[in-house]
C-alpha positions as CSV (number, residue, x, y, z in Angstrom):
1,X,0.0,0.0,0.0
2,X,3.1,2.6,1.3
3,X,4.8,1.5,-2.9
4,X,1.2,2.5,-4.2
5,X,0.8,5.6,-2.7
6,X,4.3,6.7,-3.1
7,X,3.6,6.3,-7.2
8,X,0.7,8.2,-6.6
9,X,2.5,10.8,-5.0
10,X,5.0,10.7,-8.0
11,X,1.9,11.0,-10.4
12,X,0.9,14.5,-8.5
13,X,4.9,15.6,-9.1
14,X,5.2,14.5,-12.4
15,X,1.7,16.6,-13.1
16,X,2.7,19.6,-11.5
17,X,6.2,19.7,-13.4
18,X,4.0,19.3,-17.0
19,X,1.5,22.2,-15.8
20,X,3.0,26.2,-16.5
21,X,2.7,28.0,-13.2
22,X,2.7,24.7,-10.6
23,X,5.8,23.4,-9.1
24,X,6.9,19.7,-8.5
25,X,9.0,21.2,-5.8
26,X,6.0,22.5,-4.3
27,X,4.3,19.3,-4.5
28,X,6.9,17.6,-3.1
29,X,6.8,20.1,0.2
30,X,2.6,19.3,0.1
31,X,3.1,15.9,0.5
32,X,5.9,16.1,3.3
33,X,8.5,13.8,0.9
34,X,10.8,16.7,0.1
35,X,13.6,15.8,2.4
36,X,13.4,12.6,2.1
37,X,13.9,12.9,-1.8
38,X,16.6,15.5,-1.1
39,X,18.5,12.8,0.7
40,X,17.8,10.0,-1.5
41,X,19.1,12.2,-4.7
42,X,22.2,13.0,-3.5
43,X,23.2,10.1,-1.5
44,X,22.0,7.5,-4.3
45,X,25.3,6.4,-5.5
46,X,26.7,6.3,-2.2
47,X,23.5,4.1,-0.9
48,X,22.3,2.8,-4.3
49,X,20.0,0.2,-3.1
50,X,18.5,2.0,0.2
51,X,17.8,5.2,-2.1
52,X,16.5,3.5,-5.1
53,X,14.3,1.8,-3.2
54,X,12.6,5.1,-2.3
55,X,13.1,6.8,-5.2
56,X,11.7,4.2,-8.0
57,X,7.8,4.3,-6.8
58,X,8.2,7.8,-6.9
59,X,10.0,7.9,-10.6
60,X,7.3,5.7,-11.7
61,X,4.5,7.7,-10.6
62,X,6.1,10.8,-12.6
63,X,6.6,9.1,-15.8
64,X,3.1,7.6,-15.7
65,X,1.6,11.4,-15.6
66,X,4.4,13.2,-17.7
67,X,3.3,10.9,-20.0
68,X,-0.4,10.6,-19.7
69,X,-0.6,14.4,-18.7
70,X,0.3,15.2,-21.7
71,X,-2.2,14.6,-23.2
72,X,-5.2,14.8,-20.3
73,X,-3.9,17.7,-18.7
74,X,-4.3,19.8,-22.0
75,X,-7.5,18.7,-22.3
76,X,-8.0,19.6,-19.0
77,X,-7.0,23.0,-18.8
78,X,-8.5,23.7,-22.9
79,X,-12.4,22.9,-21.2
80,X,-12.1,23.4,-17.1
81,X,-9.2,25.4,-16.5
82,X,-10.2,27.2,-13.5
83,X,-11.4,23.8,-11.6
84,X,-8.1,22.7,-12.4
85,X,-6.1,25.0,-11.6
86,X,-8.4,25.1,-8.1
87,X,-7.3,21.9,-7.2
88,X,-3.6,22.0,-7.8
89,X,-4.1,25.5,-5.3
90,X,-5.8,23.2,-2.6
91,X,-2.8,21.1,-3.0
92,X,-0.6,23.9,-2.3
93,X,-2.3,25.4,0.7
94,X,-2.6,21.9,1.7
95,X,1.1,22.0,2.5
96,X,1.2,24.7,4.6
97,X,0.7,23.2,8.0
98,X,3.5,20.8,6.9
99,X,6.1,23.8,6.0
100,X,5.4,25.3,9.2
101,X,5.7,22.2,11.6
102,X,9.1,21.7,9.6
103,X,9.8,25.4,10.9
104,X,9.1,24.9,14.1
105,X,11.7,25.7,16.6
106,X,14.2,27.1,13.9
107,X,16.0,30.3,14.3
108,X,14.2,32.8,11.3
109,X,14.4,36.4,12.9
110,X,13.9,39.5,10.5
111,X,16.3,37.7,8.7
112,X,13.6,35.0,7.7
113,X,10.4,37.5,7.2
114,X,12.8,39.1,4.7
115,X,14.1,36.3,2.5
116,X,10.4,35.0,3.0
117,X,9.2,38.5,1.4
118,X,11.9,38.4,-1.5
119,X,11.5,35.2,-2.3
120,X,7.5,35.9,-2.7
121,X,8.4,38.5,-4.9
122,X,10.3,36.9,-7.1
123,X,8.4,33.6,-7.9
124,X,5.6,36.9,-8.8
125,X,7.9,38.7,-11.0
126,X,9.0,35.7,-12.9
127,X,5.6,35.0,-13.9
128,X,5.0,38.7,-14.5
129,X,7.4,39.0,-17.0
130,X,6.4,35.4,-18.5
131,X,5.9,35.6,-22.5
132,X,3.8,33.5,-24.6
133,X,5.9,32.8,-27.6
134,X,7.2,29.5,-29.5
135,X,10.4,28.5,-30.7
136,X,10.6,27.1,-33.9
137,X,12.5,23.4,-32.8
138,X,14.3,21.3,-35.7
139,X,16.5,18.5,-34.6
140,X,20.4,19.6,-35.1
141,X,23.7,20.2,-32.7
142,X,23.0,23.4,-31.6
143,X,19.0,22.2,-30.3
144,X,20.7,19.6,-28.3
145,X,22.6,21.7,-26.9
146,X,19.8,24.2,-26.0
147,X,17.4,21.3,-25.0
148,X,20.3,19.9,-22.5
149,X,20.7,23.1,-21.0
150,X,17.3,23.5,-20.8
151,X,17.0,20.8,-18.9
152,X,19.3,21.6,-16.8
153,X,17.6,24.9,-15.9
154,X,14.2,23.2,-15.8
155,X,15.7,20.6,-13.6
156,X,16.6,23.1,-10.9
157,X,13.0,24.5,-10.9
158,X,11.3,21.1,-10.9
159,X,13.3,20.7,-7.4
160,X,12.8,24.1,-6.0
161,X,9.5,25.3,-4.3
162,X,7.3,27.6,-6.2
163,X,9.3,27.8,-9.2
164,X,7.7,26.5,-12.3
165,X,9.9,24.8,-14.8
166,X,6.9,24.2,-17.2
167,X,6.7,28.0,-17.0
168,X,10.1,28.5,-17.7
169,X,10.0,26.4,-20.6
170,X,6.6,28.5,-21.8
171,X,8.7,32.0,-21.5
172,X,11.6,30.6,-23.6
173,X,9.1,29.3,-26.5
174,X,10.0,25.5,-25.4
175,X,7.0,24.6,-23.7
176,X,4.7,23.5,-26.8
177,X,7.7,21.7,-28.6
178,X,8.7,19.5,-26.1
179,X,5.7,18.7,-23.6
180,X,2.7,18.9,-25.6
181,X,4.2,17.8,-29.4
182,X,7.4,15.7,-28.5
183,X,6.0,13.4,-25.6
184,X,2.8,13.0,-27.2
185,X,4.9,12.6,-30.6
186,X,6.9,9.7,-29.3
187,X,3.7,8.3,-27.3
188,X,2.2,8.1,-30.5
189,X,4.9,6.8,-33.0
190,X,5.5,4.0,-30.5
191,X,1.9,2.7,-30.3
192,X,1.7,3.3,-33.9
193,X,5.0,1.8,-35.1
194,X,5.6,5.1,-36.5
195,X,9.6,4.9,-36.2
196,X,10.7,8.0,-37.7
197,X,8.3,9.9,-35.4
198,X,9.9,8.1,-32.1
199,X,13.8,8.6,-33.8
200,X,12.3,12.7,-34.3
201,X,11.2,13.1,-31.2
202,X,13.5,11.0,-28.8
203,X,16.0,13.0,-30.6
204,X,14.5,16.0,-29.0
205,X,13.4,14.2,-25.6
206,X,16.6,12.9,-24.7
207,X,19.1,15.4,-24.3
208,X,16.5,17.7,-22.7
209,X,16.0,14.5,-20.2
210,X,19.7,13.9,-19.7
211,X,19.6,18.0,-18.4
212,X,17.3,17.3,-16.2
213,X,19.3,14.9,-14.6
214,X,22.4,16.7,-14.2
215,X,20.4,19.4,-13.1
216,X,18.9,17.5,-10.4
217,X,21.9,16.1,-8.5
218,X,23.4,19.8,-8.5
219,X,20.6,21.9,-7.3
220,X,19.8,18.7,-4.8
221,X,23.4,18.8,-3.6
222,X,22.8,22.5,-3.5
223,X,19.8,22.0,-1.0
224,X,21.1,19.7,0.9
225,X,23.9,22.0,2.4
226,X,21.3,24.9,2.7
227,X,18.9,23.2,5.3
228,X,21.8,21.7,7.1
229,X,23.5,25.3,7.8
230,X,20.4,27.4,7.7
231,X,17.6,25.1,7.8
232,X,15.0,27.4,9.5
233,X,15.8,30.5,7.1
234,X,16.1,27.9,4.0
235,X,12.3,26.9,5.1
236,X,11.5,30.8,4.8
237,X,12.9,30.7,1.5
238,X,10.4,27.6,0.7
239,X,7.0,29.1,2.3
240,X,7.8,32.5,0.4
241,X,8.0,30.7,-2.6
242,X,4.6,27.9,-1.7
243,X,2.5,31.4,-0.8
244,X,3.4,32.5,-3.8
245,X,2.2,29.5,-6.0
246,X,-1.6,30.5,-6.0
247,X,-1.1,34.3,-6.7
248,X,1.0,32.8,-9.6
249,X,-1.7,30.8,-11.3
250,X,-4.4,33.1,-10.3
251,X,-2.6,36.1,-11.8
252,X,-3.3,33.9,-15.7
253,X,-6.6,35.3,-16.4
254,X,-7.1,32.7,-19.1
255,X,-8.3,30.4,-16.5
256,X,-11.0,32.6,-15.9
257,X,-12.9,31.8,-19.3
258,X,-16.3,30.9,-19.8
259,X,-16.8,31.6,-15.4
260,X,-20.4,31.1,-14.3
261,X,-22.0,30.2,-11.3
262,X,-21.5,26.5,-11.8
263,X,-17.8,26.6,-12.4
264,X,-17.4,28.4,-9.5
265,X,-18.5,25.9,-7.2
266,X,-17.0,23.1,-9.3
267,X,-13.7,25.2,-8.5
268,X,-14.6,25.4,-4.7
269,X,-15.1,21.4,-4.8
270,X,-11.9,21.2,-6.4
271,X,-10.2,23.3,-3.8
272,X,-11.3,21.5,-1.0
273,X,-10.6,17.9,-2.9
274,X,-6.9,19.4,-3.3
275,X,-6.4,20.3,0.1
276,X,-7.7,16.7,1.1
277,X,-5.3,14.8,-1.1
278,X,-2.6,16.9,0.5
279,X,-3.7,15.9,3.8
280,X,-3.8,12.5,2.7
281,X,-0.4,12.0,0.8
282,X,1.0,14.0,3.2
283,X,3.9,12.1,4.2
284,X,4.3,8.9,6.1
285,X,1.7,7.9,8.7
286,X,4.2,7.9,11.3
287,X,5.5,11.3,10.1
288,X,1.9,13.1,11.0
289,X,1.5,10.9,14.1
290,X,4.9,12.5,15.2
């Protein structure tokens, strides 16, 4: 039961990561798992079969909904984008409580309300000065190299709280080629036998994967350090940047089409569904008994 619901908890990462304006990082925080994945990433080789053991169910769960969200999510957020958007916010608020148990007893000060406050801002201002635009993506040396360091990039935003590497990838023009043509693309050419189609888009998939890789074992190693010197102020950091998830997808007014009485409520449903599932992935049983 503890493999299954660790996949699931994958599934709501993997989903976020795929969705412009949501954080897997932030995900990770709503569900209490995001120091144990800290740990497991950067102490994998060292411990290989103690952290793959936590990682896989986790790694499966995230390649089941990259790959299915793909194509639900956009359909998804195309006919009931505000409901959807409602219930990855009640997953965020969700996590609250958690952040701030993990706070508890740590030295912040004025130092902390101020990184918290900056920190806020900034996951606001990136998505302020986000820019809907496409890149035009044909498969040659110098894409690879873009893709990879992409990834890379993306990778560190998956990771961190409140900073959206789908979004990232949507300011840069990346977000249509890879997430909703390539992994679809390759999706389809392998059910189809459509060979060319997987060569294309693997081609395009797999150096933007190996990024994220990379960029996952620095940015963890990175973390790592943070909370063990400055744990309490890191946490600020964190919160700042979870608070500032909802203004971020609120601020899309997209979401707002077609509002009416009944999608309101659907919304409010959605809310309080999101906030429940965060209650309920929350961590390990013995964690919230704690």
């Amino acid at each position: 039961m503890k493999w299954f619901l660790d996949v699931l908890r994958g599934m709501v990462i993997g989903l976020a990561n795929v969705i412009p304006g949501v954080s897997g990082g932030t995900m990770m925080v709503s569900m209490g798992i995001y120091d144990k994945l800290i740990y497991s990433i950067n102490h994998l080789f060292k411990r290989f079969k103690e952290c793959f053991r936590i990682l896989l169910p986790y790694l499966v769960g995230m390649v089941l909904a990259i790959l299915l969200g793909s194509f639900a999510l956009k359909a998804a957020f195309s006919s009931y984008p505000l409901p959807t958007n409602a219930l990855f916010i009640g997953l965020i608020l969700g996590s609250l409580p958690l952040i701030l148990q993990q706070m508890k007893g740590e030295k912040i000060g004025w130092q902390g309300i101020l990184i918290f406050i900056l920190f806020f801002a900034l996951v606001v201002w990136l998505k302020a000065i986000e820019k809907e635009n496409t890149a035009a993506v044909q498969l040659n040396i110098g894409t690879i190299l873009i893709l990879f360091v992409l990834g890379c990039i993306c990778s560190a935003a998956m990771v961190i709280p409140g900073v959206s590497g789908s979004m990232i990838l949507k300011t840069l023009g990346y977000y249509e080629p890879v997430v909703t043509v390539a992994i679809p693309g390759l999706v389809k050419g392998l059910t189809g036998g459509d060979w060319s189609a997987v060569l294309q888009n693997a081609g395009l998939l797999i150096p933007f994967g190996l990024g994220i890789v990379a960029g996952i074992f620095g940015i963890a190693k990175f973390i790592e350090i943070m909370m063990k010197k400055w744990k309490g102020r890191t946490y600020c950091a964190i919160l700042g940047m979870v608070v500032a998830s909802p203004v971020v997808i609120l601020m899309d007014t997209s979401i707002y089409a077609g509002f009416n009485a009944v999608i309101c409520i659907v919304s409010v449903i959605a809310l309080a569904a999101g906030g429940l599932i965060a209650w309920k992935l929350g961590g390990d049983p013995e964690t919230k008994a704690a």
